[in-house]
C-alpha positions in Angstrom: -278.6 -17.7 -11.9 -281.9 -18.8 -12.6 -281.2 -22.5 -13.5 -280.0 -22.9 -10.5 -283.8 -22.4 -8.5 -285.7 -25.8 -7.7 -289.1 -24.8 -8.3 -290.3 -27.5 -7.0 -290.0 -26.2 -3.5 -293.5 -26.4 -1.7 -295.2 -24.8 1.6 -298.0 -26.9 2.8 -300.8 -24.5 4.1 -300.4 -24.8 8.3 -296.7 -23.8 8.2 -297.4 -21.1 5.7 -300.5 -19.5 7.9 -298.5 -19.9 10.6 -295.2 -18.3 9.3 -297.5 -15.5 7.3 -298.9 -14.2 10.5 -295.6 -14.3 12.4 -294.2 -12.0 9.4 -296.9 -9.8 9.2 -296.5 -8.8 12.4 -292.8 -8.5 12.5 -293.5 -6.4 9.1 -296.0 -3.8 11.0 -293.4 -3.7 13.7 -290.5 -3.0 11.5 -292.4 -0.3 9.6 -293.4 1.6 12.8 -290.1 1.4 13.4 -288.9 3.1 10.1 -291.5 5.9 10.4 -289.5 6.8 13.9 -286.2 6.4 12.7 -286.8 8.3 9.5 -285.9 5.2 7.0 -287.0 5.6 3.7 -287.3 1.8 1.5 -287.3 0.6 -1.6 -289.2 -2.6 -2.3 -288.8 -3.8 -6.0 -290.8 -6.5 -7.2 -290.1 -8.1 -10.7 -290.7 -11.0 -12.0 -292.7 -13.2 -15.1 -296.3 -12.4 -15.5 -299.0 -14.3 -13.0 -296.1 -14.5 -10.4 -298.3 -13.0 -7.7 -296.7 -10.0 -7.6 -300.1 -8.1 -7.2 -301.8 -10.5 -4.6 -298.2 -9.9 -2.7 -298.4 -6.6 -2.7 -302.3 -6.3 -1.7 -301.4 -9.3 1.1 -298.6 -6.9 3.0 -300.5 -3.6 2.5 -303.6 -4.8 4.3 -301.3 -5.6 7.4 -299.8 -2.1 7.5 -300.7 1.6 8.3 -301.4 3.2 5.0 -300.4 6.4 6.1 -296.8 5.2 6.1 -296.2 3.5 2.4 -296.9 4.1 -1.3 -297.4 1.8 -3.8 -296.4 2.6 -7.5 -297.4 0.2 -10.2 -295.3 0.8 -13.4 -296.8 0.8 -16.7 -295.1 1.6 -19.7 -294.1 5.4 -20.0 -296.4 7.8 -21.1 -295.9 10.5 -23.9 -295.3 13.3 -21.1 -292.6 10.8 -19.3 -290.7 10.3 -22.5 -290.1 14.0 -22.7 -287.5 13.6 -19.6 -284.8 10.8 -19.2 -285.3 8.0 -18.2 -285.2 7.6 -14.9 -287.0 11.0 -14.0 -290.4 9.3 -13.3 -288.8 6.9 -11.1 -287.2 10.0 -9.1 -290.8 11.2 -9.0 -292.0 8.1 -6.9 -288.9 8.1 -4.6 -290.4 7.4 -0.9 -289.8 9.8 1.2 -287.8 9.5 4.6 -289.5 6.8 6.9 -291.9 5.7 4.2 -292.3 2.2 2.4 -292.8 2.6 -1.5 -293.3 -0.4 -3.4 -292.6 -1.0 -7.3 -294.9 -3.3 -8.9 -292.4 -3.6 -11.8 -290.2 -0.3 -11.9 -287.0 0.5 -14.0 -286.2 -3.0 -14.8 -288.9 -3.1 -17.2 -287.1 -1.0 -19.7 -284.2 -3.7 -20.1 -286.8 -7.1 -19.9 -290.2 -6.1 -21.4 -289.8 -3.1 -23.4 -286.5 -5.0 -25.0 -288.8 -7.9 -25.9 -290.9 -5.9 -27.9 -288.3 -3.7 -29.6 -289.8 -0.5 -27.3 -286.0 0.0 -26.3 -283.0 -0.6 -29.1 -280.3 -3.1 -28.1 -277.3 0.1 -27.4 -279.6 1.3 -24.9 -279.5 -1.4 -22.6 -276.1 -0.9 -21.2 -276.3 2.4 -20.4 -279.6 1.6 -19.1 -278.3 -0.9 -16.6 -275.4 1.7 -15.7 -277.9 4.0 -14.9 -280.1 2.0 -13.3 -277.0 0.8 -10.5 -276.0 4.4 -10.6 -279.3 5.1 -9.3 -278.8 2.3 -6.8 -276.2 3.0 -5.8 -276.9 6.8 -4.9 -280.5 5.5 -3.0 -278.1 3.3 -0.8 -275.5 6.2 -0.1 -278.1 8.2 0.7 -279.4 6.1 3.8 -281.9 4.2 1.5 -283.1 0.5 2.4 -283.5 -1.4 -0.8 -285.3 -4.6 -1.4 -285.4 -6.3 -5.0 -287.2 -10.0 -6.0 -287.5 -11.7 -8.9 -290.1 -14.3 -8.8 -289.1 -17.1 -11.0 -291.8 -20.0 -12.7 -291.3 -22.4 -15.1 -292.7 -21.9 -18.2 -295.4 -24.5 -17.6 -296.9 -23.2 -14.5 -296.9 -19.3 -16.3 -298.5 -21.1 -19.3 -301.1 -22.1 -16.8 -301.5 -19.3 -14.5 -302.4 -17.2 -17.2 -305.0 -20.0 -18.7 -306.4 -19.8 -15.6 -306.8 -16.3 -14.8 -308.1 -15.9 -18.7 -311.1 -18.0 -18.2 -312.0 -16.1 -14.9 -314.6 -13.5 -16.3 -313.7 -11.2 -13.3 -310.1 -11.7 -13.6 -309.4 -12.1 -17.4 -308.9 -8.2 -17.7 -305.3 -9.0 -16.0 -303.7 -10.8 -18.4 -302.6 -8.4 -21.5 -301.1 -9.3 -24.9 -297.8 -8.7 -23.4 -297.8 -11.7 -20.9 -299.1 -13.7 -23.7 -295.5 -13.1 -25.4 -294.2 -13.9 -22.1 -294.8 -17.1 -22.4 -294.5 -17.4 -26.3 -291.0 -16.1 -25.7 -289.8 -17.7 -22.6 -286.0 -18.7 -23.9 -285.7 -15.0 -25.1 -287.3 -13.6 -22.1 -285.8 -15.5 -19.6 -282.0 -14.7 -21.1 -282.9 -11.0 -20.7 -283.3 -11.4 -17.1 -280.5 -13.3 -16.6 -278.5 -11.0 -18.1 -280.4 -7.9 -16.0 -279.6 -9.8 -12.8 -276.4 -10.6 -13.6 -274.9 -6.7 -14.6 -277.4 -5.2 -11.7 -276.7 -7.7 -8.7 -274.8 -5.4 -6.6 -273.4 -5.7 -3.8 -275.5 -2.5 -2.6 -278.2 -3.6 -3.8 -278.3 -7.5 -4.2 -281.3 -9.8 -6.1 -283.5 -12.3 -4.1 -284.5 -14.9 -6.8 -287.5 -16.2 -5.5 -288.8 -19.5 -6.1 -292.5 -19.1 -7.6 -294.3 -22.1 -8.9 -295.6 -22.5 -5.4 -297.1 -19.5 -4.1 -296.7 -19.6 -0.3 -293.4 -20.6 -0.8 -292.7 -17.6 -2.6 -294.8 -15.1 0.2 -293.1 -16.6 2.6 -289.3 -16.0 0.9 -290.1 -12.4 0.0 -291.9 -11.4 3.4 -288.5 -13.2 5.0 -285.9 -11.2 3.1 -288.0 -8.2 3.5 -287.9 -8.0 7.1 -284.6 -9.5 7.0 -283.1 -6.4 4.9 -285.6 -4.1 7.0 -284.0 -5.2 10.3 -280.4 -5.2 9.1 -280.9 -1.4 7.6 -282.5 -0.5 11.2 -279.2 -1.9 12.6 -277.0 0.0 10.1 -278.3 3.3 11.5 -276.5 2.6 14.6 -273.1 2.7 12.9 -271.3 6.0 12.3 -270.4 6.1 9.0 -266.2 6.8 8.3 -265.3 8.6 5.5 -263.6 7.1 2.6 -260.6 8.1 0.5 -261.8 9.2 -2.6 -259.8 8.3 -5.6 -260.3 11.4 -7.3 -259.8 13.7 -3.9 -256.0 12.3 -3.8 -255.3 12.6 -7.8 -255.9 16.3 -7.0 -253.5 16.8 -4.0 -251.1 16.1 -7.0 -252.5 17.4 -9.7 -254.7 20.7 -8.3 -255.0 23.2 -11.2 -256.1 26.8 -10.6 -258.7 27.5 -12.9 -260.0 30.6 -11.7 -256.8 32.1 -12.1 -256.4 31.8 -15.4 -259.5 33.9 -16.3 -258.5 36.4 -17.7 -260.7 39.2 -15.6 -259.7 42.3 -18.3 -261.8 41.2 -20.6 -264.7 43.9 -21.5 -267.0 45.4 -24.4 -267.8 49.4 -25.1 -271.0 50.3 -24.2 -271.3 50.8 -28.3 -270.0 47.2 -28.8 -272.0 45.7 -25.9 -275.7 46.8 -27.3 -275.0 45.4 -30.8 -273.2 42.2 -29.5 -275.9 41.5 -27.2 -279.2 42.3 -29.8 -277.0 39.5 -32.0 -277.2 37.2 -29.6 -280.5 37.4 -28.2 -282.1 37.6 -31.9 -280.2 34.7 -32.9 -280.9 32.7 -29.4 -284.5 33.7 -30.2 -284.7 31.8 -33.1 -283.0 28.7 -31.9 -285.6 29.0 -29.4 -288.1 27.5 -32.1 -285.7 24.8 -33.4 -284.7 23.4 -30.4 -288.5 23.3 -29.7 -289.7 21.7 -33.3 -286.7 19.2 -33.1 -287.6 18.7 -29.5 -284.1 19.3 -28.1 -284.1 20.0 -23.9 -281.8 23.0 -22.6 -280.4 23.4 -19.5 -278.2 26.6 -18.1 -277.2 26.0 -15.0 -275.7 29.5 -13.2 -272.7 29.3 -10.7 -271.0 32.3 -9.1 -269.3 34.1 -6.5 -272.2 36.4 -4.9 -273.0 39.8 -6.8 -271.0 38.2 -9.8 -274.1 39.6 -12.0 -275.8 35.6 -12.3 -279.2 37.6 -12.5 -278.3 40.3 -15.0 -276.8 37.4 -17.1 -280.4 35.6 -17.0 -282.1 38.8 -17.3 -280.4 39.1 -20.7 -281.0 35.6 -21.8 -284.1 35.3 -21.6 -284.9 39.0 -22.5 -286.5 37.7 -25.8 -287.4 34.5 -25.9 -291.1 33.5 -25.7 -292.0 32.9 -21.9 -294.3 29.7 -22.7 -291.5 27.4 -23.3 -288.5 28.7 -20.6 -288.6 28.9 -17.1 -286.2 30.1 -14.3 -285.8 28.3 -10.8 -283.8 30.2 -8.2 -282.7 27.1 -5.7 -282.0 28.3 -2.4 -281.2 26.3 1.2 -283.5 22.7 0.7 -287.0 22.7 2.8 -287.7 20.1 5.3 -289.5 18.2 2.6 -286.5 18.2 0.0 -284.4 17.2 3.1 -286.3 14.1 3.6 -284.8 12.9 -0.1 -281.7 12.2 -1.9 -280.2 15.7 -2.3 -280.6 15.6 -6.2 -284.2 14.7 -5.9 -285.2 18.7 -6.3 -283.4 19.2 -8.9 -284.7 16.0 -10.9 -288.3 17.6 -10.3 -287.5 20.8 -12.5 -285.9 19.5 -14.9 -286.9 21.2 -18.7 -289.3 18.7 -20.7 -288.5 18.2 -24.4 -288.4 21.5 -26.3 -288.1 23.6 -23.1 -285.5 25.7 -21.6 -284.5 25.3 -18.2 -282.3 28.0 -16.3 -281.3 27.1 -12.7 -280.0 29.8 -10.7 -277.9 27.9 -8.4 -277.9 24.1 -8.8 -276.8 20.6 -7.1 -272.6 22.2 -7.2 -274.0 23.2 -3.3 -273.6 20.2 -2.3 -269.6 20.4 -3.0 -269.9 23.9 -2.7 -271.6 25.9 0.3 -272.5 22.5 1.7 -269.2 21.7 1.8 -267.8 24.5 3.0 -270.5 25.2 5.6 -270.7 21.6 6.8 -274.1 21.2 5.8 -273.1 18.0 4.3 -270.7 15.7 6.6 -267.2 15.1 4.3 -268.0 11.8 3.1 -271.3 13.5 1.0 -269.6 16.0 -0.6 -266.7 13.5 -2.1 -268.9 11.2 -3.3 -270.8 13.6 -4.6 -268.7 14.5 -7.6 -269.3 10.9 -9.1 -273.3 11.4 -8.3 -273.2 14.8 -10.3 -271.1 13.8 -13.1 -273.6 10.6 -13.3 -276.4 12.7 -13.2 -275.5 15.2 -15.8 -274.6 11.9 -18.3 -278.2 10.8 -18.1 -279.3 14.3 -18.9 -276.8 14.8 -22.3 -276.9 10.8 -23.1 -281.0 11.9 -23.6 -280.1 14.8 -25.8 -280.0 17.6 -22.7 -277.9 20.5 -24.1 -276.5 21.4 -20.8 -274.7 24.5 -20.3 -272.7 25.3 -16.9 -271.3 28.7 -16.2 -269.2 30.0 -13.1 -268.8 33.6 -13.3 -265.9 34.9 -12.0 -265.0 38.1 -10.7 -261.9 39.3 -8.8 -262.5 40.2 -5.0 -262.0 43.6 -5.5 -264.8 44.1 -8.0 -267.4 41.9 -5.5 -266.0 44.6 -2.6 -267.0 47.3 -5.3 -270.5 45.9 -5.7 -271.3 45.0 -2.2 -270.7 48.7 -1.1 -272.5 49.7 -4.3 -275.5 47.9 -2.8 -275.1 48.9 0.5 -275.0 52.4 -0.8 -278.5 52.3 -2.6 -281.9 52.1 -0.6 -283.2 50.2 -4.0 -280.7 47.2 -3.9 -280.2 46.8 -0.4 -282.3 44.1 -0.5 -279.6 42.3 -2.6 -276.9 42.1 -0.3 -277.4 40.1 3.3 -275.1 39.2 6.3 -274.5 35.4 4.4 -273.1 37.4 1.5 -270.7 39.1 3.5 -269.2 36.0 6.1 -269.4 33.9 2.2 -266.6 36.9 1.4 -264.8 36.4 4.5 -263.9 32.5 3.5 -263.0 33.4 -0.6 -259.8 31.4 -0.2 -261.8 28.3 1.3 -264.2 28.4 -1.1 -262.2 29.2 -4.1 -260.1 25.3 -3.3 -263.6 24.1 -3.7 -264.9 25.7 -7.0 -261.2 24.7 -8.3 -261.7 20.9 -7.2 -265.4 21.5 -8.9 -264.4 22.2 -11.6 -261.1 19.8 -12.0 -263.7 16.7 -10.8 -267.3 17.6 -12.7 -266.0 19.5 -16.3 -266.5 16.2 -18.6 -266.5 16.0 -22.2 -270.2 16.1 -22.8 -271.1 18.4 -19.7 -268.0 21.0 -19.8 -267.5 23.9 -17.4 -267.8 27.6 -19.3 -265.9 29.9 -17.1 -267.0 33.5 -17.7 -265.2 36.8 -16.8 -267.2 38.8 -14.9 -265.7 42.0 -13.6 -267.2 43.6 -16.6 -270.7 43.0 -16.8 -271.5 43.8 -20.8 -268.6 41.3 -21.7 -270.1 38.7 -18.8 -273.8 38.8 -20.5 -273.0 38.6 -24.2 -270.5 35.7 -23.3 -273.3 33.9 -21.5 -275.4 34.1 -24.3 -272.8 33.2 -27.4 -272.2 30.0 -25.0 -275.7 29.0 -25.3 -276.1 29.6 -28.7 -273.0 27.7 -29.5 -274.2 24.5 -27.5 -277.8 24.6 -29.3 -275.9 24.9 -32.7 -273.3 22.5 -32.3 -276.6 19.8 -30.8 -279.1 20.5 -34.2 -275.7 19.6 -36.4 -276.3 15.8 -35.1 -280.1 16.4 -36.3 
């Protein structure tokens, strides 16, 4: 791809002043415009060393309203980033809807610079690059406008850019050791990128090789695709989006298994049994607690359920004795207006557990194919696609050593009808039961299709489903914790 540039491609100064102020202003236009229409963009800037990236960036910010973009510059993780995977900083810096955020280098520096120097092992890359279109991809579903450049230079003219900015007393601080390699390296380097534009040149999300030994040839080209992919994602608003047959929606109108129905709801423990069972586990879970934190393994338990299917007396129990400094429990409810104006999974990507930790999530992203779905919260195209976004999601969570443990307690209708009139019945958990909990009863058979299709579409090898039977709550708890302990054992045997 990047043989094919003719560098030599040159703007005399008129024509570029003259085009630069034209697309400045159709640039300060087109981000109004955004802000109103609640567009959120992605602007990715990559490219070698000296490319101009940073004059770029400080050129198009001075024409716009700062109270409408970000700009992130991207620096090599640090050691309280490398505790999450890897794209969880990037989620971090998503722009929010109707704002501009800019990457000065962003995920593509794991597979080009941190590959150079060995900061990233060869077997990473492609899952890296799978992740990163994932990610892509999902930004693009999700109503995002994205805009990547790589700014191309000969070797000679980096060699010379960076002599030049080196002897500049006010500007020599710029150039690192790194860029130095750059250059020193420039076959290697230069094959990276062709092989990162090559596997990530989407069709969602396409490159824009710019050429950049002359540099208002290159403003110019970058500014012009900008507004260009701007104006066409302004456009693209207009168009009602059809929902698409999903591949994996028609496998299961042939294929539908009922999973709830073969738990086996019977199941219980003695009052005797239950107290001895559970002080095993929650001994035993206690002392995992302080191997998973020195080997510095993450934990997430995720909690499912039908309502009143005992999800808090479960958690209650698990984390009865474990040491409160390294666990925490997040109770996800309906999104806020400020977790509407990302990519549904953005919430969930801010909570996650840091190395060490245990995370419990009480509730989790299933709403999307579960209330959402049911409730129309999310139109029908989300919630299919969302099955391939979860199972992604979950794949960068084990793939960076996540034990990730999902439960859907079951219990039979009878047994919720039992509790809910048990709570109705009781000035002290009144508070537990709510008008949604009963009109959620109402649609069981609606919703039990959807935790069925859940389950059939999101239980994968690494990131199983653990179905739990929950009409007797003593079996329910100690089952919930034996789970937990298993998936921490069976993760330190690979340590």
């Amino acid at each position: 791809m990047l043989e094919t540039l003719d560098l030599s491609l040159f703007l005399n100064k008129d024509t570029y002043n003259t085009q630069l102020e034209a697309l400045m202003r159709q640039l300060r236009s087109l981000q109004r415009a955004c802000w109103q229409k609640k567009l959120p963009v992605l602007i990715v800037l990559e490219g070698w060393a000296a490319a101009g990236k940073g004059a770029l960036v400080k050129q198009i910010v001075g024409y716009m309203d700062p109270r409408g973009f970000v700009v992130h510059p991207i620096w090599p993780a640090t050691a309280q980033e490398r505790q999450y995977p890897f794209m969880w900083r990037f989620w971090q810096r998503l722009p929010r809807a109707g704002q501009i955020g800019f990457f000065y280098h962003s995920w593509y520096t794991h597979v080009l610079e941190e590959r150079l120097f060995k900061r990233a092992s060869e077997p990473e890359i492609p899952i890296r690059l799978g992740q990163i279109n994932a990610f892509e991809r999902q930004m693009v579903d999700n109503g995002v406008a994205i805009a990547k450049f790589w700014i191309h230079l000969s070797k000679k003219e980096l060699k010379k850019r960076l002599k030049k900015t080196a002897a500049d007393s006010l500007k020599a601080w710029r150039v690192r050791s790194e860029d130095w390699q750059q250059a020193k390296n420039y076959k290697q380097y230069t094959a990276f990128a062709e092989e990162m534009l090559i596997h990530t040149n989407t069709e969602f999300a396409p490159w824009t090789l710019v050429e950049g030994n002359c540099q208002r040839w290159a403003r110019v080209k970058v500014l012009t695709e900008m507004a260009s992919t701007l104006s066409q994602a302004l456009d693209g608003l207009h168009i009602q989006a059809v929902p698409l047959k999903n591949p994996l929606q028609e496998q299961l109108k042939s294929r539908e298994t009922d999973f709830l129905a073969e738990v086996d709801l019977t199941q219980s423990l003695s009052p005797k049994k239950y107290k001895k069972s559970l002080r095993q586990q929650q001994e035993l879970l206690n002392k995992l607690q302080l191997e998973i934190y020195k080997h510095q393994i993450p934990v997430l338990v995720i909690f499912e359920g039908w309502d009143a299917a005992g999800k808090g007396g479960a958690i209650k129990r698990l984390t009865d004795n474990l040491d409160p400094r390294s666990y925490v429990v997040n109770a996800f409810a309906a999104p806020t207006e400020l977790e509407k104006a990302y990519h549904y999974l953005w919430r969930f990507w801010k909570q996650l557990p840091e190395a060490g930790n245990i995370g419990i999530f009480d509730r989790s992203w299933y709403g999307r194919v579960l209330v959402e779905r049911v409730e129309k919260f999310a139109t029908e195209l989300e919630w299919q696609r969302a099955y391939q976004e979860i199972n992604e999601f979950e794949g960068q969570l084990t793939s960076a050593g996540y034990v990730l443990v999902k439960f859907w307690l079951h219990i039979s209708q009878e047994e919720q009808l039992r509790r809910f009139t048990e709570r109705q019945n009781d000035p002290f958990k009144q508070y537990k039961l709510t008008a949604e909990d009963w009109r959620n009863r109402e649609k069981w058979e609606v919703y039990e299709v959807a935790v069925n299709q859940m389950i059939e579409l999101t239980s994968t090898a690494t990131a199983p489903w653990t179905l739990i039977a929950g009409d007797n709550k003593h079996y329910a708890r100690v089952k919930v914790i034996q789970a937990v302990t298993e998936a921490i054992n069976a993760q330190l045997k690979y340590r």
